[in-house]
DRENDO-1510 file (C-alpha; in Angstrom, 1 decimal, always signed):
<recs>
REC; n; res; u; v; w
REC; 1; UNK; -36.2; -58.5; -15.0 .
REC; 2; UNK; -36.3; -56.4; -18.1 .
REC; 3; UNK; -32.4; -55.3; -19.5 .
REC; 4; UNK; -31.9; -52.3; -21.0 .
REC; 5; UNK; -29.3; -51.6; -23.8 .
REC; 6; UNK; -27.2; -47.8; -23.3 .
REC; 7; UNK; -26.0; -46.0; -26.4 .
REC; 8; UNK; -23.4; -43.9; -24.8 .
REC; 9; UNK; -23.3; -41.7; -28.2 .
REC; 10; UNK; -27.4; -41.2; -27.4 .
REC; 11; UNK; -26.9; -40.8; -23.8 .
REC; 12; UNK; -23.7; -38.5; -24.4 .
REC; 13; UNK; -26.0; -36.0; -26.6 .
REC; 14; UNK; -28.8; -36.2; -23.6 .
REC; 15; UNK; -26.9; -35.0; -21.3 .
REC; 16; UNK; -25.9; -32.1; -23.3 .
REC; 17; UNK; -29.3; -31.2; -23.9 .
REC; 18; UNK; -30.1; -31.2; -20.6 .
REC; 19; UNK; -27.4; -28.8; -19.9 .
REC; 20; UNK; -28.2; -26.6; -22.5 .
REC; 21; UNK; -32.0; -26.5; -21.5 .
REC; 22; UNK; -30.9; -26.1; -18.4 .
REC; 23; UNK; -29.3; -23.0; -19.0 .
REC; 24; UNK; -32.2; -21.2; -20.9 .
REC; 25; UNK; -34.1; -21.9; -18.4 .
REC; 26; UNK; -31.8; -19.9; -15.7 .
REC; 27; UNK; -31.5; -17.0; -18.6 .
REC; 28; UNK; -35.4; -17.2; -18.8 .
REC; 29; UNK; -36.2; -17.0; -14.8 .
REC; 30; UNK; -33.5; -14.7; -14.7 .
REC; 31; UNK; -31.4; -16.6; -12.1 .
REC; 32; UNK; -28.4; -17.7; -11.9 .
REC; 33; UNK; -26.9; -19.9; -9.9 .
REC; 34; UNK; -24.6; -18.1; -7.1 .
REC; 35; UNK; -21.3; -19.2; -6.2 .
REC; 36; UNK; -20.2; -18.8; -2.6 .
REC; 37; UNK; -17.7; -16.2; -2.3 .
REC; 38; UNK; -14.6; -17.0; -0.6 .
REC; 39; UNK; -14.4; -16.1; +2.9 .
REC; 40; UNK; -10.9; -13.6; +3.6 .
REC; 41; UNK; -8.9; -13.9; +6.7 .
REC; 42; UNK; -8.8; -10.7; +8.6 .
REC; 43; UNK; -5.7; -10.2; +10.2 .
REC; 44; UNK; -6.1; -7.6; +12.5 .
REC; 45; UNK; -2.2; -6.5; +13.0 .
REC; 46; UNK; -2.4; -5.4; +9.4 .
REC; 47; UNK; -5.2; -3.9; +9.9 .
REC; 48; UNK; -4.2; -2.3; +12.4 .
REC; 49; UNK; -1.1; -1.3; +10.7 .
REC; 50; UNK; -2.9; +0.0; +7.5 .
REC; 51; UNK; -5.3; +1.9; +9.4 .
REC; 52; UNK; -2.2; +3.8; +10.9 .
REC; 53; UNK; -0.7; +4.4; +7.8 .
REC; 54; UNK; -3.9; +5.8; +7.0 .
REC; 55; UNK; -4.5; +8.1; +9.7 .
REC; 56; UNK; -0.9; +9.7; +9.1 .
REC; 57; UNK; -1.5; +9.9; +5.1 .
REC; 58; UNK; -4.9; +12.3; +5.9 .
REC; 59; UNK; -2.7; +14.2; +9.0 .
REC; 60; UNK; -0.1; +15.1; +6.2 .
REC; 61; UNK; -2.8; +16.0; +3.2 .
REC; 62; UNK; -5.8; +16.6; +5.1 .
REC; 63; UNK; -7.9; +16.7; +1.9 .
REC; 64; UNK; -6.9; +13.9; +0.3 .
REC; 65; UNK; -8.1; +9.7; +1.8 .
REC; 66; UNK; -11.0; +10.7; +3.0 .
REC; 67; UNK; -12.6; +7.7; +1.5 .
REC; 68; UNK; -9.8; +4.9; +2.1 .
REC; 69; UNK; -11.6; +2.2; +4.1 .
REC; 70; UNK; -10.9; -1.4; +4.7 .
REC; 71; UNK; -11.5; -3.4; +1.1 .
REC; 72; UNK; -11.0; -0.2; -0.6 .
REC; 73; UNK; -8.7; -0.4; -3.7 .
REC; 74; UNK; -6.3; +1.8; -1.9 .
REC; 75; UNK; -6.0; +0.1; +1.4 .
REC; 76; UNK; -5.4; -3.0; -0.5 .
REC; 77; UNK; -2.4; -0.7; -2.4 .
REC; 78; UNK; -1.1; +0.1; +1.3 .
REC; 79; UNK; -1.6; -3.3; +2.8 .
REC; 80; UNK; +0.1; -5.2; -0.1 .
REC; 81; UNK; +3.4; -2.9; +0.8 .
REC; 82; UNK; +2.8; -4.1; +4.6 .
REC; 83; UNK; +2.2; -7.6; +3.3 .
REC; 84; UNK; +6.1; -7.8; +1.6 .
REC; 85; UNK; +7.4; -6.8; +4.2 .
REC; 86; UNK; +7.3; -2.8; +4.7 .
REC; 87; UNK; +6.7; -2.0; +8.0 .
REC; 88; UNK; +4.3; +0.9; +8.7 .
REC; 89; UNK; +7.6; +3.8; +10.0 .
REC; 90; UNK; +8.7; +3.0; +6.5 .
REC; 91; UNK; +5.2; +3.9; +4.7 .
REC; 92; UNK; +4.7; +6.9; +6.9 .
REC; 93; UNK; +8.3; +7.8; +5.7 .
REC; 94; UNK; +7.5; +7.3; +2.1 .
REC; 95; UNK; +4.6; +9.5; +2.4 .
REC; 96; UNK; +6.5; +11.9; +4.0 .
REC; 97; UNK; +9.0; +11.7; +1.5 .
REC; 98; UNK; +6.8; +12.0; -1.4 .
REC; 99; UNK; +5.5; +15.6; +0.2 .
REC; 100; UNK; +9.2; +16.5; +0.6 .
REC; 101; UNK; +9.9; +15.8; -3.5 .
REC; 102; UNK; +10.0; +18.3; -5.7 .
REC; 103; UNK; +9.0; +17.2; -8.7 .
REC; 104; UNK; +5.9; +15.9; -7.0 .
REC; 105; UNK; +5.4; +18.6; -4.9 .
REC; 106; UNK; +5.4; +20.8; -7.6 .
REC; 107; UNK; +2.6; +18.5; -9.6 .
REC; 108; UNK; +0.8; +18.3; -6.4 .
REC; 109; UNK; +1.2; +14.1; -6.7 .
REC; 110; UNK; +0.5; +13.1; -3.7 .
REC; 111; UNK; -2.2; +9.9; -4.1 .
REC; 112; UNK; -1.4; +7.1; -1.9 .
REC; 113; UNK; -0.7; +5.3; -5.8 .
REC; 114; UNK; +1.9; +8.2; -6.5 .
REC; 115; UNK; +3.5; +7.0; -3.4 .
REC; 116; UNK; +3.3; +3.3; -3.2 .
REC; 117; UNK; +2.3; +1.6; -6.5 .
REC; 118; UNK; +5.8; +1.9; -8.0 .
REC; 119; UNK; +8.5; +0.0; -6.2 .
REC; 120; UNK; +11.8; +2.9; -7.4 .
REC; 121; UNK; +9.6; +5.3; -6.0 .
REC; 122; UNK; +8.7; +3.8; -3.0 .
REC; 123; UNK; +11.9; +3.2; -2.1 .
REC; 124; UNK; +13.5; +6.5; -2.8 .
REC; 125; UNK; +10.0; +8.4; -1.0 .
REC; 126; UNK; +11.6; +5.8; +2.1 .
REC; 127; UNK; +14.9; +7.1; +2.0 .
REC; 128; UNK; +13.8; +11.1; +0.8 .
REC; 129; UNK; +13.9; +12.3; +4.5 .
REC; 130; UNK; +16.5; +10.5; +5.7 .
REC; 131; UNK; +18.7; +12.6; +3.6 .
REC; 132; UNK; +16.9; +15.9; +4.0 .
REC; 133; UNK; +17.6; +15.4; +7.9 .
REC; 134; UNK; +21.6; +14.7; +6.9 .
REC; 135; UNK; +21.6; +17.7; +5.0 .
REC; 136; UNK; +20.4; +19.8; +7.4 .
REC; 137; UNK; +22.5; +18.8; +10.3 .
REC; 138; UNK; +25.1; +19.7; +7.5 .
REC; 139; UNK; +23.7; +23.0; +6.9 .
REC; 140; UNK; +23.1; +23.7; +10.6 .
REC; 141; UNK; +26.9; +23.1; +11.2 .
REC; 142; UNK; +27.7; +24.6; +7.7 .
REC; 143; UNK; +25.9; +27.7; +9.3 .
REC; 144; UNK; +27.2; +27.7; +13.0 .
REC; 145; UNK; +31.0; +27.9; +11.5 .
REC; 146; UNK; +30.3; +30.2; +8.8 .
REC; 147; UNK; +28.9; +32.4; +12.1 .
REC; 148; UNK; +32.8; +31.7; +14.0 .
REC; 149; UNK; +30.9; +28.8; +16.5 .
REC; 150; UNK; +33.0; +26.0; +16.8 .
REC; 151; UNK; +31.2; +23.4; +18.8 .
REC; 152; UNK; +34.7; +22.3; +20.2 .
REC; 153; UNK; +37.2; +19.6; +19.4 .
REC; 154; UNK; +35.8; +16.4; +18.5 .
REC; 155; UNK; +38.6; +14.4; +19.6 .
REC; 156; UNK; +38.1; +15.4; +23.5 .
REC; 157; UNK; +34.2; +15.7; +23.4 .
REC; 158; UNK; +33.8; +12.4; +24.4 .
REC; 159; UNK; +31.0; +11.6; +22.2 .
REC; 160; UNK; +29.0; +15.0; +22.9 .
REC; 161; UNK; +28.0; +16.9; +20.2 .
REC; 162; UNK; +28.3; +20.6; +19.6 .
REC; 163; UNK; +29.4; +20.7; +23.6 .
REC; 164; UNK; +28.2; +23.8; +25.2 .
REC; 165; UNK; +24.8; +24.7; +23.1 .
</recs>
């Protein structure tokens, strides 16, 4: 049996070699190796849930999202605000709430990253027409007494309001 003596210095630099060649050769046949690309996890309830977010965003600014489509930057925008937690009222809100502002209105910002790429403004666009509708119950009433209604005494309405309308 013959023995054979290993210079790990000389089989070291082989190796390298071999690596190296190995990679002009790929350049030269102009292939590369491809790496398997990780397989995502659909989850249709999100989906779901983005898609209706979606399909209010282009009732409210019918020429705008025409293109938004699963794996689309901006679906990923919208589902990422599902994903911490949003639920899709709130987005629909937010969207509503960025048409209602009017600083945006007035700039015509309505892209779905206007509305939910920055968290402050997400979270007022959320709140936006929660307070429109406060004030205007308050103008309403504001209104109906400037008019001489009075919609009655609210200690014996028994929880009905503006009795008699």
């Amino acid at each position: 049996m013959a023995t054979f003596e290993i210079d790990g210095r000389k089989l070291g630099k082989i190796i390298r070699l071999l690596k190296e060649l190995t990679e002009d050769l790929e350049v030269i046949g102009g292939e590369k190796p491809k790496k398997p690309k990780p397989v995502q996890q659909v989850d249709e309830g999100l989906t779901e849930k983005v898609q209706d977010v979606v399909d209010f965003y282009r009732e409210i600014h019918p020429n705008r999202g025409k293109t938004i489509a699963p794996g689309d930057r901006l679906w990923k925008i919208i589902e990422s605000r599902i994903d911490q937690g949003y639920t899709s009222e709130q987005c629909r809100m937010a969207i509503v709430g960025n048409k209602h502002d009017d600083w945006y209105s007035q700039r015509q910002r309505h892209s779905i990253q206007n509305i939910f790429s920055k968290n402050e403004h997400f979270e007022r666009f959320i709140e936006l027409p929660k307070q429109l509708q406060m004030n205007t119950v308050r103008e309403e009433k504001e209104k109906a007494r400037s008019h001489g209604y009075n919609g009655g005494s609210e200690e014996f309405s028994d929880g009905h309001v503006d009795f008699g309308d």
